[in-house]
C-alpha positions in Angstrom: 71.9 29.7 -43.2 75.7 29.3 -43.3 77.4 26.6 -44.7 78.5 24.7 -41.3 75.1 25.1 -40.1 73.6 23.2 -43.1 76.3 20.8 -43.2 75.6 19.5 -39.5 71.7 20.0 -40.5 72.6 17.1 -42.8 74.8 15.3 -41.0 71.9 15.6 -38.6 69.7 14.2 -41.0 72.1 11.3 -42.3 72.5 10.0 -38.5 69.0 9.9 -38.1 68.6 7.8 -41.4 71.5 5.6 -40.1 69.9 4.7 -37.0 66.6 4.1 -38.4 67.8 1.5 -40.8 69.6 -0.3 -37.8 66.1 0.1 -35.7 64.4 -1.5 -38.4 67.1 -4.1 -38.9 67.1 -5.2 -35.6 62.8 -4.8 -35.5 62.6 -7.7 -38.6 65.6 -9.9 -36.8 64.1 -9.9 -33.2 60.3 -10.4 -34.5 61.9 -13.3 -36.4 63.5 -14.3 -33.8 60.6 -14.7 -31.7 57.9 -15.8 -33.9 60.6 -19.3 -34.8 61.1 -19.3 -30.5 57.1 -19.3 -30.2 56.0 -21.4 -32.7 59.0 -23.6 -33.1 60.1 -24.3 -29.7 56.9 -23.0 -27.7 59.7 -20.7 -26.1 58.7 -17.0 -26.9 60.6 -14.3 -25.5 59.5 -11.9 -23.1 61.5 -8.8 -24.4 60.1 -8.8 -28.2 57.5 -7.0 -28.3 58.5 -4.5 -25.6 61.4 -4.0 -27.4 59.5 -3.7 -30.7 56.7 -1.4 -29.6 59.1 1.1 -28.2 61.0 1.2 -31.5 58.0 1.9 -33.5 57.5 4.8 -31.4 60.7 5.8 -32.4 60.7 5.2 -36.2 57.6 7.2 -36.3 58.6 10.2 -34.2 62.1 10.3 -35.7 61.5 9.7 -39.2 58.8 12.7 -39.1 61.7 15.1 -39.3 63.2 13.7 -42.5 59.8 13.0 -44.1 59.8 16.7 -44.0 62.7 17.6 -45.2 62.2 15.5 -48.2 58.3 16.7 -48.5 57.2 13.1 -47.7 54.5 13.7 -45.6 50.8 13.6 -47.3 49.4 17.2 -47.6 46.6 18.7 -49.5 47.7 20.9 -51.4 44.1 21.8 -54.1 44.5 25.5 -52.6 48.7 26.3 -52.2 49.3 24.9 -56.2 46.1 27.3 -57.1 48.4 30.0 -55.8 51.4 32.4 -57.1 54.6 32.2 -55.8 54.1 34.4 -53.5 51.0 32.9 -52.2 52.7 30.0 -51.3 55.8 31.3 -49.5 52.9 32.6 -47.4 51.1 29.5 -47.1 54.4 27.3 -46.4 55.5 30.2 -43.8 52.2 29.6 -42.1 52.6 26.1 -42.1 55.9 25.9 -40.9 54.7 28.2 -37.7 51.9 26.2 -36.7 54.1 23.1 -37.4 56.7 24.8 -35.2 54.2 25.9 -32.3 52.8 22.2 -32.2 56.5 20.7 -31.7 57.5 22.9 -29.2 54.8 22.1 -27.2 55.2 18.3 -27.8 59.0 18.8 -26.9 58.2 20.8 -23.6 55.2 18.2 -22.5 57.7 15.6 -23.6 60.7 17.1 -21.6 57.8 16.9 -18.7 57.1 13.5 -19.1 60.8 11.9 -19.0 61.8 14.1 -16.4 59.2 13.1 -13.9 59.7 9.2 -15.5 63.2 9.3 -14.4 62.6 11.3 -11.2 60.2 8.7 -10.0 62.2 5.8 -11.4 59.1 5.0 -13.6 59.2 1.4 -15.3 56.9 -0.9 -17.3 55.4 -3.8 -15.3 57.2 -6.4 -17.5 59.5 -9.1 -16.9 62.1 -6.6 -19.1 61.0 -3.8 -17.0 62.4 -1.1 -19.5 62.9 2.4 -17.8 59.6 4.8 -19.2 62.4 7.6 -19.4 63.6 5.8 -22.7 60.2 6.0 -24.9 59.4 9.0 -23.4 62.9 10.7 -24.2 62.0 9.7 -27.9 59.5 12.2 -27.9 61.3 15.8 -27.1 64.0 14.0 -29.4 61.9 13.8 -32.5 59.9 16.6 -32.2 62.8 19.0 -31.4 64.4 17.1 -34.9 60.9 18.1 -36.4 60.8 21.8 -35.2 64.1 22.5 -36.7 63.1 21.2 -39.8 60.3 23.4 -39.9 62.1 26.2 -38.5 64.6 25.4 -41.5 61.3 25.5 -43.9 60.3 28.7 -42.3 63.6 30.5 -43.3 63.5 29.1 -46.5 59.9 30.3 -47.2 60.3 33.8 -45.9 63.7 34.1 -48.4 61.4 33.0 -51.0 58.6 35.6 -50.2 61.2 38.3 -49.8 62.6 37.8 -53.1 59.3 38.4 -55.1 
């Protein structure tokens, strides 16, 4: 990969880290927030855990692409460290193309989903009423962040393999 492709990979990558710290910043302050209005004032809000539940959404499918970058996620490896070197370039590309195969169908069935929530001016039956297009959006997002990082690990395995 050249050098301005890896350095907006990163960038990439940084961004996404940014806004998950702010998501998770503004998760604590509004659960605060409402737990004092509820059991303080008997005044709880009717945006929290909309808000909240959506945003969890998004934590999980957006921090999936930099859990594996950094080789975060759990994975059983008792086979792949029993292997050479070679043996687990060929393991890793394997992974990396069912891993790819999976997101892209998540991102097309995702792409479905918000298109038809927006077409049909989809909502949740809520006083907040938040568009569906917005959670549902999260998901070709984060899997599309998640395919390029295996597609990134897919690359990097087959150099590997190549050079033994």
């Amino acid at each position: 990969m050249s050098l301005l492709t890896l350095t907006a990979w990163r960038g990439m990558h940084a961004l996404l880290r940014g806004t998950s710290i702010a998501v998770l910043l503004f998760m604590m302050l509004s659960i605060f927030y409402d737990t004092v209005m509820r059991y303080l004032f008997s005044a709880p809000t009717s945006w929290s855990l909309e808000i909240n539940s959506f945003l969890i959404v998004y934590m999980a499918v957006m921090g999936a692409a930099e859990a594996q970058r950094a080789q975060a996620h759990i994975r059983i490896d008792l086979f792949s460290e029993r292997c050479s070197d070679r043996g687990k370039a060929l393991v890793g590309i394997l992974t990396s193309a069912f891993g790819l195969v999976f997101c892209s169908i998540m991102v097309w069935r995702g792409f479905i989903m918000a298109s038809q929530a927006l077409e049909f001016g989809e909502r949740v039956s809520s006083d907040f009423g938040t568009p569906m297009v917005i959670p549902f959006a999260m998901l070709p997002l984060g899997f599309g962040a998640l395919g390029l990082q295996f597609l990134v690990d897919l690359v990097t395995d087959v150099k590997k393999l190549l050079k033994t």
